[in-house]
PDB file of the backbone (N, CA, C, O) and the ligand in Angstrom, with CONECT records:
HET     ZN  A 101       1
ATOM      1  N   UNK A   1      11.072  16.276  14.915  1.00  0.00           N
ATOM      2  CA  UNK A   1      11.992  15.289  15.427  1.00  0.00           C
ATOM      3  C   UNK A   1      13.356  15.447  14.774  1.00  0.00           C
ATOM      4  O   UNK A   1      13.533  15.872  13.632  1.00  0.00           O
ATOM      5  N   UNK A   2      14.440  14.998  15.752  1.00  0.00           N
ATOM      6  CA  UNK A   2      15.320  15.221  14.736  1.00  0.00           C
ATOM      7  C   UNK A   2      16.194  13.707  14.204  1.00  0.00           C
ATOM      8  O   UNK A   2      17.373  13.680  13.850  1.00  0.00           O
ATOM      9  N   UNK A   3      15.583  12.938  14.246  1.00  0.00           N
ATOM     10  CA  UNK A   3      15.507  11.748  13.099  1.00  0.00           C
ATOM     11  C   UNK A   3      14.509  10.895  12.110  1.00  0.00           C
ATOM     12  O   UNK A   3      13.334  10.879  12.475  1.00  0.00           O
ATOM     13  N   UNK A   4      14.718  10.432  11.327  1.00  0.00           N
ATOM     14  CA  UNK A   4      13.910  10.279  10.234  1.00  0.00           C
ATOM     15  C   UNK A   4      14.341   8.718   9.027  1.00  0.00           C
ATOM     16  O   UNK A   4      15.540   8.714   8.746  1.00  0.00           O
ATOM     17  N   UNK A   5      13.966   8.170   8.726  1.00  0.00           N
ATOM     18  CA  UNK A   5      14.032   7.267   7.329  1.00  0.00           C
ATOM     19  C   UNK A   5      13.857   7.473   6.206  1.00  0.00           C
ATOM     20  O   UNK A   5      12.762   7.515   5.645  1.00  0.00           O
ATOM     21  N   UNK A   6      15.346   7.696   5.528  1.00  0.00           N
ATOM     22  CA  UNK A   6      15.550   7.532   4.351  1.00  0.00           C
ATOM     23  C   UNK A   6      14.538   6.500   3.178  1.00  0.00           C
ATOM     24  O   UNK A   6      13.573   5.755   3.348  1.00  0.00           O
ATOM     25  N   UNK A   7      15.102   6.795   2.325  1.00  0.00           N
ATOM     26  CA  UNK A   7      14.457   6.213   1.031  1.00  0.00           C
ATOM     27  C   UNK A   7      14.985   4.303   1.416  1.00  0.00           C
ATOM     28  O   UNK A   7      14.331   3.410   0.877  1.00  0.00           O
ATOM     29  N   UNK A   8      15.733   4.079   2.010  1.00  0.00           N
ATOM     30  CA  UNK A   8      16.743   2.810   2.450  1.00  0.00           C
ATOM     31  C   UNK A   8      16.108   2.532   3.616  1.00  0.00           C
ATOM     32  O   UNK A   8      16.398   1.437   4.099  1.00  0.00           O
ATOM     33  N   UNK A   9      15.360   3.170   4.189  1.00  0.00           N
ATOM     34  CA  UNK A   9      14.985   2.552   5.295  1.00  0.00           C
ATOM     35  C   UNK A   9      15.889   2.377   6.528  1.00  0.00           C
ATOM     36  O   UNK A   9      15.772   1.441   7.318  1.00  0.00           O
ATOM     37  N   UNK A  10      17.128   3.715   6.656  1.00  0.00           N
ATOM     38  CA  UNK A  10      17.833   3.778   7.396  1.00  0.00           C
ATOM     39  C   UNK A  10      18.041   5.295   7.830  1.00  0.00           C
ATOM     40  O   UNK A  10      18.178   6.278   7.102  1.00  0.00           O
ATOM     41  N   UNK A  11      18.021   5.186   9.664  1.00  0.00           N
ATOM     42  CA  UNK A  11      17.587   6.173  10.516  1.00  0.00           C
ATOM     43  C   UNK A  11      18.878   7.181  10.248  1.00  0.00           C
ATOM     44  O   UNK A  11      20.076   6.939  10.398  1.00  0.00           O
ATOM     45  N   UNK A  12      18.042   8.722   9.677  1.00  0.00           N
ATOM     46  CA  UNK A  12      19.464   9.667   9.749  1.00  0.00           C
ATOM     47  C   UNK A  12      19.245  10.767  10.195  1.00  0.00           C
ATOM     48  O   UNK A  12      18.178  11.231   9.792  1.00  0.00           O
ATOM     49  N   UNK A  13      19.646  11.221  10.678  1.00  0.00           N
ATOM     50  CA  UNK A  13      19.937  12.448  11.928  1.00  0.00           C
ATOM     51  C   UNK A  13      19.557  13.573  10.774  1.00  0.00           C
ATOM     52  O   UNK A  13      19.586  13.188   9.605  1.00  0.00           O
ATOM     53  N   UNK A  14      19.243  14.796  11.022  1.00  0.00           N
ATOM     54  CA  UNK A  14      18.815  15.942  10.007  1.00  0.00           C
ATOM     55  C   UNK A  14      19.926  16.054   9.916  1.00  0.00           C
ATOM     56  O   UNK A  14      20.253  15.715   8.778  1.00  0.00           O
ATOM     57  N   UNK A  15      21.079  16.470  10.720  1.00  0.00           N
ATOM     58  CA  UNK A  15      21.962  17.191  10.579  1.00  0.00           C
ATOM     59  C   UNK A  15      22.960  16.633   9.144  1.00  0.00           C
ATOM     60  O   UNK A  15      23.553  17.419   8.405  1.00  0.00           O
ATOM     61  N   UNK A  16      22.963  15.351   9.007  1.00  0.00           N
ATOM     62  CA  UNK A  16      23.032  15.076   8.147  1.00  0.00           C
ATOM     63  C   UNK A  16      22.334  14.218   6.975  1.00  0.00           C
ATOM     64  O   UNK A  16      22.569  13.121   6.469  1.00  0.00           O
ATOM     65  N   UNK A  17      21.400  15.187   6.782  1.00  0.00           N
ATOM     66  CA  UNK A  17      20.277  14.629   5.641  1.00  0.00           C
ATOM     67  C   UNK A  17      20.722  15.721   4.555  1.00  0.00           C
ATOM     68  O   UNK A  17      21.689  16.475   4.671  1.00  0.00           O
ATOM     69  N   UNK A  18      19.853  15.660   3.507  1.00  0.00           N
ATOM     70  CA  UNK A  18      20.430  16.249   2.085  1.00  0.00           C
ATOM     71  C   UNK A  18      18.781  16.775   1.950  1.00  0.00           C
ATOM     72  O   UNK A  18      17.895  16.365   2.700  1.00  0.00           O
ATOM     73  N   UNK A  19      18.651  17.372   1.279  1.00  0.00           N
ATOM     74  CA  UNK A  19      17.738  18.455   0.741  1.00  0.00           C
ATOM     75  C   UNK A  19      16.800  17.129  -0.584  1.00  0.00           C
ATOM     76  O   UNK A  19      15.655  16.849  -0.937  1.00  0.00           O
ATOM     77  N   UNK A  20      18.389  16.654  -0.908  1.00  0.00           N
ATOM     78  CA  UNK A  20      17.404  15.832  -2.610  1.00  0.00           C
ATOM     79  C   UNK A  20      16.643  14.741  -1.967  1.00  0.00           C
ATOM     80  O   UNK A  20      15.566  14.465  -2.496  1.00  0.00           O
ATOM     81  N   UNK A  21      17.044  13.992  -0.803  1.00  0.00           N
ATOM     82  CA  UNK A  21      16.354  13.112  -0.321  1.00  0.00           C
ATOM     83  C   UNK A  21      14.769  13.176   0.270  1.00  0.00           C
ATOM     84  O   UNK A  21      14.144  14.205   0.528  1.00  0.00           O
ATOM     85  N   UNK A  22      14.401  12.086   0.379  1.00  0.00           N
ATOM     86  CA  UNK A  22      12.797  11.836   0.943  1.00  0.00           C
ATOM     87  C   UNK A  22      12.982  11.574   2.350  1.00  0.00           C
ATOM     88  O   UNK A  22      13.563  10.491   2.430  1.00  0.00           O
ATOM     89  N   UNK A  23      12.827  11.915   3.173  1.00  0.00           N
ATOM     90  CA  UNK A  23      12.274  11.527   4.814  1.00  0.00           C
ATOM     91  C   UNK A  23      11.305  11.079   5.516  1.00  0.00           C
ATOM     92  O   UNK A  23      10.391  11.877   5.723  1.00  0.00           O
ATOM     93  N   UNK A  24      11.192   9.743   6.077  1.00  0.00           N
ATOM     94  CA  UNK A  24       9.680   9.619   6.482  1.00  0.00           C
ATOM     95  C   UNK A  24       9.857   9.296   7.881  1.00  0.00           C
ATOM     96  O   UNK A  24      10.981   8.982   8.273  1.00  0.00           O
ATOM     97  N   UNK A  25       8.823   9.341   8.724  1.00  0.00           N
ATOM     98  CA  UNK A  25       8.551   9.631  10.122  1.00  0.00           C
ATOM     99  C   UNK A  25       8.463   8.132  10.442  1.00  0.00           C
ATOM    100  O   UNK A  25       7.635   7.385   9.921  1.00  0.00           O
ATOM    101  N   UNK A  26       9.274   7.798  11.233  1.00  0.00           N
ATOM    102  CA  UNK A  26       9.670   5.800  11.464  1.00  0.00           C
ATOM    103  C   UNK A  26       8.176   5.641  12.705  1.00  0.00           C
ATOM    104  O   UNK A  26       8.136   4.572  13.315  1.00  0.00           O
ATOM    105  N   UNK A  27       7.505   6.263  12.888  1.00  0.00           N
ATOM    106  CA  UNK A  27       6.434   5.926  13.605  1.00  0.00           C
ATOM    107  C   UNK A  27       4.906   5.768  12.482  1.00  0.00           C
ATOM    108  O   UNK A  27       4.092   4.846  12.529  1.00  0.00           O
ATOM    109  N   UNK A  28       4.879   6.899  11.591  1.00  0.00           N
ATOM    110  CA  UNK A  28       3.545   6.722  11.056  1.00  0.00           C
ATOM    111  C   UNK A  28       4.050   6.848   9.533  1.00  0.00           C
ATOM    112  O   UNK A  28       3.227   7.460   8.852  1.00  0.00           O
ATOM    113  N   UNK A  29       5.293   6.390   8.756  1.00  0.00           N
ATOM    114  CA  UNK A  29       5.429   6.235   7.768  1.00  0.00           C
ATOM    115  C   UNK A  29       5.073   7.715   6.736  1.00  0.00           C
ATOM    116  O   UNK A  29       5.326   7.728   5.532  1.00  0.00           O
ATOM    117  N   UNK A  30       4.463   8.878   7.468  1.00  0.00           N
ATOM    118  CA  UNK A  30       4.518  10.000   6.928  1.00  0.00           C
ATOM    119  C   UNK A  30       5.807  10.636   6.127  1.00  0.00           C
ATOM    120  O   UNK A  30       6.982  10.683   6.490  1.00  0.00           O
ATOM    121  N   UNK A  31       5.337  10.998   5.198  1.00  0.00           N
ATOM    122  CA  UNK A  31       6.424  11.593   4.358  1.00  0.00           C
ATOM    123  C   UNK A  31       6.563  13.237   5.379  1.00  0.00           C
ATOM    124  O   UNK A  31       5.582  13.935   5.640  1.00  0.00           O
ATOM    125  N   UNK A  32       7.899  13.536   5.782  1.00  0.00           N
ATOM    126  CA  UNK A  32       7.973  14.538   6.614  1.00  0.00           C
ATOM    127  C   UNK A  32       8.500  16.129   5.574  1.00  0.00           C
ATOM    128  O   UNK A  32       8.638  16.106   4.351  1.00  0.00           O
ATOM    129  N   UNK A  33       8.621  16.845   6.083  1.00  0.00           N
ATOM    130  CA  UNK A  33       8.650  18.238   6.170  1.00  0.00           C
ATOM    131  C   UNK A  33      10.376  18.552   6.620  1.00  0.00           C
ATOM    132  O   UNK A  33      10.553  18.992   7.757  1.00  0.00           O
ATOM    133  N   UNK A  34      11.749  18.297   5.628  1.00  0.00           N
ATOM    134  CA  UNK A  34      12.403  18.798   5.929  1.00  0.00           C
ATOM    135  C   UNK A  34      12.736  20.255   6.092  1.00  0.00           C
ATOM    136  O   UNK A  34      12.806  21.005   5.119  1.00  0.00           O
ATOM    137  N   UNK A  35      13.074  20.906   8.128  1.00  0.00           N
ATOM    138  CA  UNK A  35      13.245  22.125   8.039  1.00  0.00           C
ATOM    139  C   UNK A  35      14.604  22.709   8.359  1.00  0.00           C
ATOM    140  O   UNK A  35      15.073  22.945   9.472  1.00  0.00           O
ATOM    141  N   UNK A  36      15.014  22.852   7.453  1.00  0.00           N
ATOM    142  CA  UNK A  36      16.612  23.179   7.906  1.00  0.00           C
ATOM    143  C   UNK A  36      17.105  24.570   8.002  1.00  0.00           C
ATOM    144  O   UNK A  36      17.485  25.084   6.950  1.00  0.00           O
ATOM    145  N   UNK A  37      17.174  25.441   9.370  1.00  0.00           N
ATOM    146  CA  UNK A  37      17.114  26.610   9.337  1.00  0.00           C
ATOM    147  C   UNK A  37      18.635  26.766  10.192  1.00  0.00           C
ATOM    148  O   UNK A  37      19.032  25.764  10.787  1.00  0.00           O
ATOM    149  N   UNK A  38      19.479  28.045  10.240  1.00  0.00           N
ATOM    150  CA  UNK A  38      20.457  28.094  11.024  1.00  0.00           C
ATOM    151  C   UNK A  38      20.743  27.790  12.021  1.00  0.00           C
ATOM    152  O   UNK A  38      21.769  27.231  12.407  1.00  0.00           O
ATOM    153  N   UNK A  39      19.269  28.349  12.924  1.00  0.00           N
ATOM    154  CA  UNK A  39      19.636  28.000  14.387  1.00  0.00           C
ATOM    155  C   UNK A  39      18.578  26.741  14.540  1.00  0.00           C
ATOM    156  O   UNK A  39      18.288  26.502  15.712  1.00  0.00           O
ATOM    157  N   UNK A  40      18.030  26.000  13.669  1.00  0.00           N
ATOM    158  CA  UNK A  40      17.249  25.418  14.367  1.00  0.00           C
ATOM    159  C   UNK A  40      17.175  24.137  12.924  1.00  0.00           C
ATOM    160  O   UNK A  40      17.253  24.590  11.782  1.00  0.00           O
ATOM    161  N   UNK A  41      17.076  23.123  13.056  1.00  0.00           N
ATOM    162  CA  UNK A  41      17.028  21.657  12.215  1.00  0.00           C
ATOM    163  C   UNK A  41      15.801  20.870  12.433  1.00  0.00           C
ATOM    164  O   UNK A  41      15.597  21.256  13.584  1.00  0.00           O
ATOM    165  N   UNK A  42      15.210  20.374  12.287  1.00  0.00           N
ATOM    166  CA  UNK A  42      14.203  19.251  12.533  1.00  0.00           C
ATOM    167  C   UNK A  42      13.160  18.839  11.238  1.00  0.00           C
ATOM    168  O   UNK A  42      12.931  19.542  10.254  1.00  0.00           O
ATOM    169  N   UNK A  43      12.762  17.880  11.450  1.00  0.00           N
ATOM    170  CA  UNK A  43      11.827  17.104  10.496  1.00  0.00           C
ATOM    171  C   UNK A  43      10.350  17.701  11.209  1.00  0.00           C
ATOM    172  O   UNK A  43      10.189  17.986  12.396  1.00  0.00           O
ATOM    173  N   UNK A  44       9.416  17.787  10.179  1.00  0.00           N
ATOM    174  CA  UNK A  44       8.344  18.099  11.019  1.00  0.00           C
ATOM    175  C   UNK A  44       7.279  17.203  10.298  1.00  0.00           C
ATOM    176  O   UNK A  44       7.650  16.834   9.184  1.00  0.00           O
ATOM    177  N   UNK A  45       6.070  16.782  10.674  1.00  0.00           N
ATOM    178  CA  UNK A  45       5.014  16.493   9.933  1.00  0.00           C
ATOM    179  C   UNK A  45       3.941  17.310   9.260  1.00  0.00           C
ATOM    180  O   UNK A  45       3.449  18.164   9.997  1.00  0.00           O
ATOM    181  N   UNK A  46       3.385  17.240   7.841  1.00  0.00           N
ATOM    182  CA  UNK A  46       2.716  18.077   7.753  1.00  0.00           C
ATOM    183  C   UNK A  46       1.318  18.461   8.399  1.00  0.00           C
ATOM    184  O   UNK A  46       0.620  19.415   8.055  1.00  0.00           O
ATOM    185  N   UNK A  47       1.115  17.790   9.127  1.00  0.00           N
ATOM    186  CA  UNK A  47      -0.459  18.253   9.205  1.00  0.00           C
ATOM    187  C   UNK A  47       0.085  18.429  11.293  1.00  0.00           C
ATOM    188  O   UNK A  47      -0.801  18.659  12.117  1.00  0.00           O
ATOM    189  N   UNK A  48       1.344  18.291  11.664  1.00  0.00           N
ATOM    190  CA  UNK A  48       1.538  18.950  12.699  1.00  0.00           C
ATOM    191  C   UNK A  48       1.683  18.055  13.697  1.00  0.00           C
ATOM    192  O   UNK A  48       1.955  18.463  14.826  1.00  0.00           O
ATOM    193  N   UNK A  49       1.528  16.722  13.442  1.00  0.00           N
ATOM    194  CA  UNK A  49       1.740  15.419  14.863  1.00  0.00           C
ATOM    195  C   UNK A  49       2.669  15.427  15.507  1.00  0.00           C
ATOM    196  O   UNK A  49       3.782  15.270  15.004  1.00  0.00           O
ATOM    197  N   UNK A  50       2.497  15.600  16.722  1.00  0.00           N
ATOM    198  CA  UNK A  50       3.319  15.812  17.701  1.00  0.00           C
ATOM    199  C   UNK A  50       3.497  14.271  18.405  1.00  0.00           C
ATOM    200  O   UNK A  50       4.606  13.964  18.843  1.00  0.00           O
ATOM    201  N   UNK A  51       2.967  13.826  18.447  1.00  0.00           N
ATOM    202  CA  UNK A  51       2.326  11.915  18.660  1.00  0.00           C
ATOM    203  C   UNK A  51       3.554  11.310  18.014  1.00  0.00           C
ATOM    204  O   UNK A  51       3.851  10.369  18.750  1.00  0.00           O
ATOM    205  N   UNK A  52       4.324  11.362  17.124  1.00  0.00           N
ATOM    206  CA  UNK A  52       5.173  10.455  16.854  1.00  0.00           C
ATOM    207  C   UNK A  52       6.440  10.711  17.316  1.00  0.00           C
ATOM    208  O   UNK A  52       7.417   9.968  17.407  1.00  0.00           O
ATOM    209  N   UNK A  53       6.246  12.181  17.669  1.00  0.00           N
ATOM    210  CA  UNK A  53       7.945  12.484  18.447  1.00  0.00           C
ATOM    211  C   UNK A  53       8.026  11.638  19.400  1.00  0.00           C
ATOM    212  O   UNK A  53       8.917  10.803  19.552  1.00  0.00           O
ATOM    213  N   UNK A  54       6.566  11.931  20.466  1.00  0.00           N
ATOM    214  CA  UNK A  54       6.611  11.209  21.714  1.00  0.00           C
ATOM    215  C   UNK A  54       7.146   9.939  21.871  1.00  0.00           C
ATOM    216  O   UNK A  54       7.936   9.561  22.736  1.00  0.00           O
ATOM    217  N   UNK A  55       6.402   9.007  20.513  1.00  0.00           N
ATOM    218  CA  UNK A  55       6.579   7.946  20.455  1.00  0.00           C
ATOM    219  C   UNK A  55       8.042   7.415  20.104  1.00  0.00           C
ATOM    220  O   UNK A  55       8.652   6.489  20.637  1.00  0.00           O
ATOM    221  N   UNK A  56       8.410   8.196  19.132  1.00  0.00           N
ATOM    222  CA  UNK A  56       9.807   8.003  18.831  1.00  0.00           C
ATOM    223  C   UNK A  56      10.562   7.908  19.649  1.00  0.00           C
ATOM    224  O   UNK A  56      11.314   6.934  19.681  1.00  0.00           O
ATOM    225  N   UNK A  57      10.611   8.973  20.657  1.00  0.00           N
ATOM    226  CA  UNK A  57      11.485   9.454  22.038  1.00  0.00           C
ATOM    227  C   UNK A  57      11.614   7.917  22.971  1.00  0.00           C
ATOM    228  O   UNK A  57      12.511   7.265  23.505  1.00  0.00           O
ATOM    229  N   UNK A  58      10.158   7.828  22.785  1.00  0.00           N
ATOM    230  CA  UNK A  58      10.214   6.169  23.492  1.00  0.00           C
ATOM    231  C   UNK A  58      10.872   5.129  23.316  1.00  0.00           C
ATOM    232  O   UNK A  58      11.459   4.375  24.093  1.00  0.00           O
ATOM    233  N   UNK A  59      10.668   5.148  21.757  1.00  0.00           N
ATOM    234  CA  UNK A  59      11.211   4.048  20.937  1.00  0.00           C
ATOM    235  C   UNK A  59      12.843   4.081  20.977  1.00  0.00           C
ATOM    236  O   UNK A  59      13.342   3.052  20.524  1.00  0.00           O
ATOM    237  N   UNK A  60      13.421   4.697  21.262  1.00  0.00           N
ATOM    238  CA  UNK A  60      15.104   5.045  21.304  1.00  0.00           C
ATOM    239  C   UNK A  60      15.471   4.909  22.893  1.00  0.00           C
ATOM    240  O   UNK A  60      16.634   4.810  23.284  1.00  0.00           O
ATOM    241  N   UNK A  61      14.406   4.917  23.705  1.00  0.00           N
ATOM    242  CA  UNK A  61      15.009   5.184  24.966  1.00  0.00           C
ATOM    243  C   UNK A  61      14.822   3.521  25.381  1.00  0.00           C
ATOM    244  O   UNK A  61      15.450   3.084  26.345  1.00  0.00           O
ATOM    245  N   UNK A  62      14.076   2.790  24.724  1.00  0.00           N
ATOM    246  CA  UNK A  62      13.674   1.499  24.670  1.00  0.00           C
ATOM    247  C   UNK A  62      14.792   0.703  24.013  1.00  0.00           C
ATOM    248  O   UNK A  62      15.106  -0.463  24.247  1.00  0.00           O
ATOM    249  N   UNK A  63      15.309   1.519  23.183  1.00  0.00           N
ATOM    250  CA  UNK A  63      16.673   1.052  22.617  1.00  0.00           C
ATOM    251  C   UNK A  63      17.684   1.116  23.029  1.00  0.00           C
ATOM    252  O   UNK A  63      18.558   0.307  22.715  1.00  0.00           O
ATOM    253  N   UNK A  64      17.903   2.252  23.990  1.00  0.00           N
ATOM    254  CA  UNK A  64      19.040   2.285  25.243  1.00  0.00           C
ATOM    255  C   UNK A  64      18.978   0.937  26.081  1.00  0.00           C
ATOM    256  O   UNK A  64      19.910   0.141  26.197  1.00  0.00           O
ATOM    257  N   UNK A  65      17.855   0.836  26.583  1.00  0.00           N
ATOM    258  CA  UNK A  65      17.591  -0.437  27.513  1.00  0.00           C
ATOM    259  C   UNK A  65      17.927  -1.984  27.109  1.00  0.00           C
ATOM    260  O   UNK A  65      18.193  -2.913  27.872  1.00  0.00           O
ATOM    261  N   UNK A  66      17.839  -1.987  25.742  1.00  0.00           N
ATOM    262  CA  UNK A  66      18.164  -3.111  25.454  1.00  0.00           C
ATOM    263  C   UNK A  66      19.646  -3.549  24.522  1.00  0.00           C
ATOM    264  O   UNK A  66      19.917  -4.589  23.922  1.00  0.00           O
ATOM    265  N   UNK A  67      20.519  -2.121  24.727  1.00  0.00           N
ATOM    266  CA  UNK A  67      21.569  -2.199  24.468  1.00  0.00           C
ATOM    267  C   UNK A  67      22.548  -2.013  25.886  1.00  0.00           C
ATOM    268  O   UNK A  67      23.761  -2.220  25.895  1.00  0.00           O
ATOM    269  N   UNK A  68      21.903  -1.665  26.829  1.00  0.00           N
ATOM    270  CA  UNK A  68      22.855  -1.263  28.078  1.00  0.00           C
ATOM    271  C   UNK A  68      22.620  -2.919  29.055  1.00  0.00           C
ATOM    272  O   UNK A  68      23.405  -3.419  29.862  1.00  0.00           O
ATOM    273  N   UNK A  69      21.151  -3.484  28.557  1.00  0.00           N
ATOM    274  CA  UNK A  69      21.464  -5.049  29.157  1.00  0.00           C
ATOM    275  C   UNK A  69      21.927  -5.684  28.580  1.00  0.00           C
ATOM    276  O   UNK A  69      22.225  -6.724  29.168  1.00  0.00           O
ATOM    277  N   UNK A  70      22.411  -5.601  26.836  1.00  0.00           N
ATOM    278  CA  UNK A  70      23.491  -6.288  26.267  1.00  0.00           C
ATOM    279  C   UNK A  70      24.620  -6.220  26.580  1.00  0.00           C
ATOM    280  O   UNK A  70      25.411  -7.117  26.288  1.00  0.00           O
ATOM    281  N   UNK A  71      24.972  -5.129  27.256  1.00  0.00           N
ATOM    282  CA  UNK A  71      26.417  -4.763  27.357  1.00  0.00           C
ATOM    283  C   UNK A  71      26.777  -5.613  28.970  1.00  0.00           C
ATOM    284  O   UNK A  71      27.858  -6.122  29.267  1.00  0.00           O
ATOM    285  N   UNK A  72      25.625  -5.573  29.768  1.00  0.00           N
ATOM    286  CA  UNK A  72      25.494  -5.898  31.149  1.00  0.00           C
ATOM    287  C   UNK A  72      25.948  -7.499  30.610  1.00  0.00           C
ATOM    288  O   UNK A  72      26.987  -7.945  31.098  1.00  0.00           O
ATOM    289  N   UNK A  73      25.231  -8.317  29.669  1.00  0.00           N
ATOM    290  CA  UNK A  73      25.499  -9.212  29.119  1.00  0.00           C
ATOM    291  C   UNK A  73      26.446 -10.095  29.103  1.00  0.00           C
ATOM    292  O   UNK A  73      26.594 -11.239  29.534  1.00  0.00           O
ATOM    293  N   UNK A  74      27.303  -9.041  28.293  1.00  0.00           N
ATOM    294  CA  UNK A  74      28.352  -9.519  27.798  1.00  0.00           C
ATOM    295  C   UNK A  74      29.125  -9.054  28.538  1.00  0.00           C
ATOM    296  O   UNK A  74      30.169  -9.383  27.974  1.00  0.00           O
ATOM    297  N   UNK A  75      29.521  -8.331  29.707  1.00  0.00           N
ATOM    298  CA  UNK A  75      30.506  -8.232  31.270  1.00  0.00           C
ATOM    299  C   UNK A  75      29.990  -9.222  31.881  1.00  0.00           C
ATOM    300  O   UNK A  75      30.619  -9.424  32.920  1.00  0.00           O
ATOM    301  N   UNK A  76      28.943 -10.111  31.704  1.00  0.00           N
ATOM    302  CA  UNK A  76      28.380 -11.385  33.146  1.00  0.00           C
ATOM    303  C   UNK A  76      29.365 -12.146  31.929  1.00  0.00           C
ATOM    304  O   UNK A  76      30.362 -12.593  32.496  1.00  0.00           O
ATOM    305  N   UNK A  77      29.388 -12.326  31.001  1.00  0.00           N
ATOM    306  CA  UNK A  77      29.902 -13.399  30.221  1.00  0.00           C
ATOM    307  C   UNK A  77      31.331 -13.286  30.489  1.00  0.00           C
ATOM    308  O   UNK A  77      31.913 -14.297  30.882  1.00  0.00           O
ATOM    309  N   UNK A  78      31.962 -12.226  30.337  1.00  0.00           N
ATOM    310  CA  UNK A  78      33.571 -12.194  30.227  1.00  0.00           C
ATOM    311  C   UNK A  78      33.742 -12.765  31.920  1.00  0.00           C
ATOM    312  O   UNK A  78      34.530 -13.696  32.086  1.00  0.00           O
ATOM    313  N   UNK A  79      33.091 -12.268  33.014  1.00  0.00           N
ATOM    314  CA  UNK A  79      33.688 -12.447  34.282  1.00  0.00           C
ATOM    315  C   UNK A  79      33.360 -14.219  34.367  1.00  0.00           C
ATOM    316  O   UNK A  79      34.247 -14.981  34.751  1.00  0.00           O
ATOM    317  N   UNK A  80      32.188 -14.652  34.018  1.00  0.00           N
ATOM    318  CA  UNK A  80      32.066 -15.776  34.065  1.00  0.00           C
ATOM    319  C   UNK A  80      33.164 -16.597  33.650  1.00  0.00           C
ATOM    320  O   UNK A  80      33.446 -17.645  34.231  1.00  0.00           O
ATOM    321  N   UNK A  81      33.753 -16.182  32.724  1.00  0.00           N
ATOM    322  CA  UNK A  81      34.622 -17.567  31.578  1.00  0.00           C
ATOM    323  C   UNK A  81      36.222 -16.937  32.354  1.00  0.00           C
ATOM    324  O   UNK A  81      37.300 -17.498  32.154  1.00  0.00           O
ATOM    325  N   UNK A  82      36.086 -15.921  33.072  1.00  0.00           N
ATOM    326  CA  UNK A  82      37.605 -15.757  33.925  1.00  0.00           C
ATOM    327  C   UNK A  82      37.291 -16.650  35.168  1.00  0.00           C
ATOM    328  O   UNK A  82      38.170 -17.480  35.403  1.00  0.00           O
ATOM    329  N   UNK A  83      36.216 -16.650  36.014  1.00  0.00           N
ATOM    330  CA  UNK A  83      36.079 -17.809  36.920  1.00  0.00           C
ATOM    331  C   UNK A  83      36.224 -18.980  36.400  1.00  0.00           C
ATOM    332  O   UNK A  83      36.847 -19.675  37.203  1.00  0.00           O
ATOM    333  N   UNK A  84      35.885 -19.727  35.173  1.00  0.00           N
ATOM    334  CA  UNK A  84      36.099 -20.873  34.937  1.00  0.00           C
ATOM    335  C   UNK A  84      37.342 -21.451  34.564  1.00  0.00           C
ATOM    336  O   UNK A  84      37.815 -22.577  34.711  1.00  0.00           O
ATOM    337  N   UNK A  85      37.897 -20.028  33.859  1.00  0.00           N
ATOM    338  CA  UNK A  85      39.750 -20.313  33.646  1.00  0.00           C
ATOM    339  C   UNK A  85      40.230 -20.165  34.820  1.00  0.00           C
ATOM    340  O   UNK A  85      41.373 -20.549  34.575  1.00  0.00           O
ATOM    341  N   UNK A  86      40.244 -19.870  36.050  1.00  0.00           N
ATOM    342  CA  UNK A  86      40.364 -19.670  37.307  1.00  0.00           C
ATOM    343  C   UNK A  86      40.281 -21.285  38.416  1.00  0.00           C
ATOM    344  O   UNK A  86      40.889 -21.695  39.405  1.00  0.00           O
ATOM    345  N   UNK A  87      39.055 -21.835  37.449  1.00  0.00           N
ATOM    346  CA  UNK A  87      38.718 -23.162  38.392  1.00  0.00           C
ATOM    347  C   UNK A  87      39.537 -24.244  37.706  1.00  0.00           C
ATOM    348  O   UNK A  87      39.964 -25.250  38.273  1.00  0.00           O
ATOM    349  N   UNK A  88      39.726 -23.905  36.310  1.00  0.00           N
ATOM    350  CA  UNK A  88      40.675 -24.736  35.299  1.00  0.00           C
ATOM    351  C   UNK A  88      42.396 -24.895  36.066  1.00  0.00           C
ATOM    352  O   UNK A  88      42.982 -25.977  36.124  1.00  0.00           O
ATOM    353  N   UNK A  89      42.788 -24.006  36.424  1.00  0.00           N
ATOM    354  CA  UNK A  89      44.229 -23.329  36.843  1.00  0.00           C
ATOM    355  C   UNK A  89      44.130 -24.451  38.226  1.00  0.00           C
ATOM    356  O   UNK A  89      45.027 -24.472  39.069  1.00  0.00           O
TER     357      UNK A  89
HETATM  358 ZN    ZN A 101       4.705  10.324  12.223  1.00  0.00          ZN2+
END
């Protein structure tokens, strides 16, 4: 995968992870397998789970959804409060 949890408990991209740090897999709390090669970056698990990428993949795309109906949100809110300054006028 190519994100992971720090020692802080905050999600960081390989690309910028550090070598001295610990990485763990935000699905099964596994301590991961930093692989940092030229052409190629990723966290891996040791014993090879492929199950938490999936899940991960989910878990972020689940996070799109509930940031793109926040945003939907907060455009019903702004147009709303221009109709009401509108009915004010
Ligand atoms: Zn895992």
């Amino acid at each position: 995968m190519k994100k992971a949890l720090n020692q802080y408990n905050k999600l960081v991209d390989i690309i910028e992870s550090t070598k001295e740090e610990v990485y763990i897999c935000p699905v099964c709390k596994e301590e991961l397998i930093r692989n940092f090669g030229i052409s190629r970056q990723y966290f891996s698990h040791p014993n090879g789970s492929e199950d938490c990428e999936l899940k991960f993949n989910l878990m972020l795309k689940n996070n799109e959804k509930i940031l793109s109906s926040n945003e939907i949100d907060i455009l019903n809110r702004y147009l709303q409060r221009r109709i009401e300054l509108k009915l004010q006028l």
